[in-house]
C-alpha positions in Angstrom: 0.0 0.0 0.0 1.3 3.2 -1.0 -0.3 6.8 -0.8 1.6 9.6 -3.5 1.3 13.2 -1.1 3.7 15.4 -3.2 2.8 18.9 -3.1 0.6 18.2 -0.1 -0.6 21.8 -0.1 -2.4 21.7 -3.6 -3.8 17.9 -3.3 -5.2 17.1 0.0 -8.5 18.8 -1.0 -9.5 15.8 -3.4 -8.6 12.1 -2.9 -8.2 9.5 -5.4 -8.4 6.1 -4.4 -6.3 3.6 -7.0 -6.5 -0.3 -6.0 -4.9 -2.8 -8.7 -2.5 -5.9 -7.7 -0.2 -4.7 -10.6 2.5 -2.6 -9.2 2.9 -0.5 -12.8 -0.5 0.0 -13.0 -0.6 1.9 -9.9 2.8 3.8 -10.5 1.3 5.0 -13.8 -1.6 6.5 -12.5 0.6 8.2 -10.1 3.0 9.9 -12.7 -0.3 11.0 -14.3 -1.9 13.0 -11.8 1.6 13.6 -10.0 0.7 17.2 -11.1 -2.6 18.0 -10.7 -4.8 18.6 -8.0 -5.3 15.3 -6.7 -3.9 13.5 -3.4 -3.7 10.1 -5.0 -3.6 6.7 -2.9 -3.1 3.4 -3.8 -3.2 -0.2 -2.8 -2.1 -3.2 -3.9 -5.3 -5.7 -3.0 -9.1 -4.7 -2.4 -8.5 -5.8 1.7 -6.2 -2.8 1.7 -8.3 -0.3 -0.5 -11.3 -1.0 2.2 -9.0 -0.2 4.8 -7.7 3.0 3.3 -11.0 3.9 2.8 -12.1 3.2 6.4 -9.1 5.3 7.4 -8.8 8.3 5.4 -12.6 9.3 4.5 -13.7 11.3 2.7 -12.5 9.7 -0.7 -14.0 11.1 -3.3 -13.1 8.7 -6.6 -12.1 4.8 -6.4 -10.1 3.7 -9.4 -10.2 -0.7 -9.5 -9.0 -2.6 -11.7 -11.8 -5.7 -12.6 -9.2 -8.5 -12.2 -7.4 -9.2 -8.8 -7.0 -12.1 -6.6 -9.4 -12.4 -3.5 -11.6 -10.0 -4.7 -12.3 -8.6 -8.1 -12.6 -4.8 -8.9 -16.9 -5.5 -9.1 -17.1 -7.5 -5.8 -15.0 -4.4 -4.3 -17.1 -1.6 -5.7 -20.1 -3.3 -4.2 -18.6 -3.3 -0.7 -17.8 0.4 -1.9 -20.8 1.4 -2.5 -22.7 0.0 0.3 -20.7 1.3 3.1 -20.0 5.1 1.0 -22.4 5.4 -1.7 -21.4 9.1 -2.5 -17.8 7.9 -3.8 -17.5 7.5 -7.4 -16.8 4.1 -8.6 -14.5 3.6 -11.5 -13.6 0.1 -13.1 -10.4 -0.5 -15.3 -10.9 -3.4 -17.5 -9.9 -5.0 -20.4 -12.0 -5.6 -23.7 -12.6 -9.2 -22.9 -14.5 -8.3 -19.2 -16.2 -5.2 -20.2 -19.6 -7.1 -20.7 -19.5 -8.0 -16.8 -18.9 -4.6 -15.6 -22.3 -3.0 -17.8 -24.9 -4.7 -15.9 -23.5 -3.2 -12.4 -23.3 0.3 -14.4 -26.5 -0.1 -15.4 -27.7 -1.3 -11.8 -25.9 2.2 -10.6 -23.2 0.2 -8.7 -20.6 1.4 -10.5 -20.5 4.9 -11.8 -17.7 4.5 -14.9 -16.0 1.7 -16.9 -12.7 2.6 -18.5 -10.8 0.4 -20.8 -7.6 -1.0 -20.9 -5.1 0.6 -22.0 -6.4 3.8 -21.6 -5.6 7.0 -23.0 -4.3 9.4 -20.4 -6.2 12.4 -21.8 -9.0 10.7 -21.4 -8.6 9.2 -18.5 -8.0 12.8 -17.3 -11.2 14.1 -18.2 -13.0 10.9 -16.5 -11.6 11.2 -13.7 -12.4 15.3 -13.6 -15.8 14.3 -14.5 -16.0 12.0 -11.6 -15.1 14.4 -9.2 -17.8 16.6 -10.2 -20.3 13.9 -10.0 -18.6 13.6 -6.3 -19.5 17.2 -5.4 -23.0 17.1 -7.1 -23.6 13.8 -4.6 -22.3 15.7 -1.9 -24.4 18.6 -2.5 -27.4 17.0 -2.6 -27.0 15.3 0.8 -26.2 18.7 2.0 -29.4 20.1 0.8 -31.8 17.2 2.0 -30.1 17.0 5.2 -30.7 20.8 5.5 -34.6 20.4 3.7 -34.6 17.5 6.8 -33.8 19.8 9.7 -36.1 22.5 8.0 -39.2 20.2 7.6 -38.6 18.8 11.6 -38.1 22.8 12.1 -41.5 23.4 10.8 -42.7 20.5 12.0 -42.3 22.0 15.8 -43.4 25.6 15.0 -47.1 24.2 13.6 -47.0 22.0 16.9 -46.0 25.1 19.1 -48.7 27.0 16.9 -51.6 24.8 17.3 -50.7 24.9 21.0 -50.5 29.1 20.6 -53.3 29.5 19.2 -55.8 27.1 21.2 -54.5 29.1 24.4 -54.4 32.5 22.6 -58.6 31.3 21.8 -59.0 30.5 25.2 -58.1 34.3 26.3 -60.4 35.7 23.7 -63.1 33.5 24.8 -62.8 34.9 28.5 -62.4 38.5 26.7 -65.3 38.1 25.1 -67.1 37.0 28.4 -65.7 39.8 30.2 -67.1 42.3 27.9 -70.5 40.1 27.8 -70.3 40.5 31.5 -69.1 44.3 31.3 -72.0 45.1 28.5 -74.7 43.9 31.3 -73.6 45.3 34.1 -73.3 48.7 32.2 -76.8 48.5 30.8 -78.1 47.6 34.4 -76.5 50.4 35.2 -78.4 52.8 33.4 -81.6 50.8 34.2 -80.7 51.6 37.8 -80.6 54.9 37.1 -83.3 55.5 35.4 -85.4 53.8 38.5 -83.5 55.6 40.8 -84.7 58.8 38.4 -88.2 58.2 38.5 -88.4 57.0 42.1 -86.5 59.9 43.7 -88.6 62.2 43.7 -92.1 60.5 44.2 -89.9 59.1 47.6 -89.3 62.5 49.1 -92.6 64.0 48.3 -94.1 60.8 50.8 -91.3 61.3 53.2 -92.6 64.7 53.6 -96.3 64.3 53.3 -95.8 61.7 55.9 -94.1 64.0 58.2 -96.7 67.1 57.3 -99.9 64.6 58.2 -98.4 63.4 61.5 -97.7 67.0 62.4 -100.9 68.0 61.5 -102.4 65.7 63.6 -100.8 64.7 66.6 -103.4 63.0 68.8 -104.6 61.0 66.6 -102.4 57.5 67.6 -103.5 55.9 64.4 -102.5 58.6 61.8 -99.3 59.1 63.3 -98.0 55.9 63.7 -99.2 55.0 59.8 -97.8 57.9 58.8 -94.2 57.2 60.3 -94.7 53.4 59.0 -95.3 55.2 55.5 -92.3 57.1 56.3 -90.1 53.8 57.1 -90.9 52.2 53.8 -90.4 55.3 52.1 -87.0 55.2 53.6 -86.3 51.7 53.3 -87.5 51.6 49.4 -85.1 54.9 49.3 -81.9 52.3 50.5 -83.1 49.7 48.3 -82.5 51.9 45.2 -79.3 53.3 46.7 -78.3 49.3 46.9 -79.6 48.9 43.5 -77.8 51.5 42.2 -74.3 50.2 43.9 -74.5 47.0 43.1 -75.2 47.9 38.6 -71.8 49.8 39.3 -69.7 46.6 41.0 -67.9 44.2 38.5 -67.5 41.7 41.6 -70.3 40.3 44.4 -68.7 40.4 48.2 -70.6 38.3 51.1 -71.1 40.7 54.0 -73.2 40.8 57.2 -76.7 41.8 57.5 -78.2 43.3 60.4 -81.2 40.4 60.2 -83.4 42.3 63.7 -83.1 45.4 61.7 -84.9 44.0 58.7 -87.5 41.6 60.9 -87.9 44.8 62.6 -89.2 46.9 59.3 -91.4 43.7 58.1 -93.2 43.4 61.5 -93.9 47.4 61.4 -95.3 47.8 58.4 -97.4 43.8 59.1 -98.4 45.8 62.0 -99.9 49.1 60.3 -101.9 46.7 58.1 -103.2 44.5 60.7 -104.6 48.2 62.8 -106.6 49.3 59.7 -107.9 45.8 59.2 
């Protein structure tokens, strides 16, 4: 196993993989790219180009030759490409073995077939051509990796926007509620008022004829004491709309005492009055 690294700088961007059992095989393909951009690596049996391979990757183009002991160049393209399928596979093979190597071209196991001998123009360009492929296969895992992470990406936001916008309805339901709730309370507001309006005054006016009838007649025990249970109610139907009035302007109900006598006290009063003129 030998790997060519002259001008080190230039060629360890690209590597080329070259695996034939013929030592001048391998030594000519060196002398050929010995210039160019390539860092060029060989080996002398296919157990030693998997090994380079599982060592050095990435490898971008793997030169075989078809006939080798152990292993031919087709069997080894096959382990190629099912443990790196991006690498380029390219077979060397003579005239006689070509119609072998076209049905695992035509299966898309192996990318090129290039026969023997070669012309090293040509062999040039194929081998330019199959880094290009390289880069193209390269690219295109790139991109549906990325269009991967983007669709699991979008995948989250439409689960995090389902979940945004059943709790953003939520808070518009209770919005919509609390202006329901705000809407009633303001139109029994003015409903308050309005009773409060027309009650007012009619109130007052019996407050004071109450008081004017028991000062206008003082002995009489019956009068007076109906006049100051008129007066009571008048007073008490007087709180009520006060209440009334409160309560249409509070957006919250609070639990407080009540003084329970005073309000037995009012029923049993006015129960009174109407039992006397019975």
């Amino acid at each position: 196993m030998k790997k060519c690294i002259e001008n080190k700088e230039i060629m360890a961007a690209i590597r080329v993989l070259v695996v034939d059992d013929e030592k001048k095989i391998l030594r000519a393909v060196e002398r050929l790219f010995f210039e160019d951009k390539y860092d060029v690596m060989t080996a002398s049996s296919a157990k030693d180009g998997l090994s380079i391979l599982s060592d050095v990757m990435p490898v971008w183009v793997v030169i075989s030759d078809y006939r080798m002991p152990e292993m031919n160049g087709i069997e080894f393209l096959k382990h190629v490409n099912r443990r790196w399928p991006d690498v380029v596979k390219v077979i060397l093979s003579g005239y006689e073995d070509s119609g072998k190597v076209i049905p695992f071209i035509d299966e898309g196991k192996i990318d090129k077939l290039i026969l023997k001998p070669w012309n090293n123009n040509e062999l040039r360009v194929s081998i330019a051509n199959a880094v290009e492929i390289y880069e193209l296969r390269k690219r295109n895992r790139e991109l549906a990796d990325e269009l991967n992470r983007t669709n699991n990406t979008l995948q989250d936001l439409n689960n995090n926007m389902e979940e945004i916008i059943a709790e953003k309805t939520a808070e518009l339901e209770s919005i919509q509620k609390d202006i329901a709730q705000s809407e009633r309370l303001a139109s029994l507001e003015t409903i308050a008022a309005g009773i409060a309006h027309e009650v007012k005054s009619p109130l007052e006016r019996i407050i004071e004829e109450a008081g004017y009838v028991r000062s206008a007649l003082p002995g009489d025990a019956r009068i007076t004491d109906g006049a100051e249970t008129i007066k009571k109610a008048s007073l008490r139907a007087g709180r009520a709309i006060k209440g009334l009035l409160s309560l249409s302007s509070q957006h919250s109900l609070e639990k407080s005492l009540t003084d329970v006598t005073g309000v037995i006290a009012d029923v049993l009063s006015s129960v009174e009055y109407q039992i006397r003129l019975r």
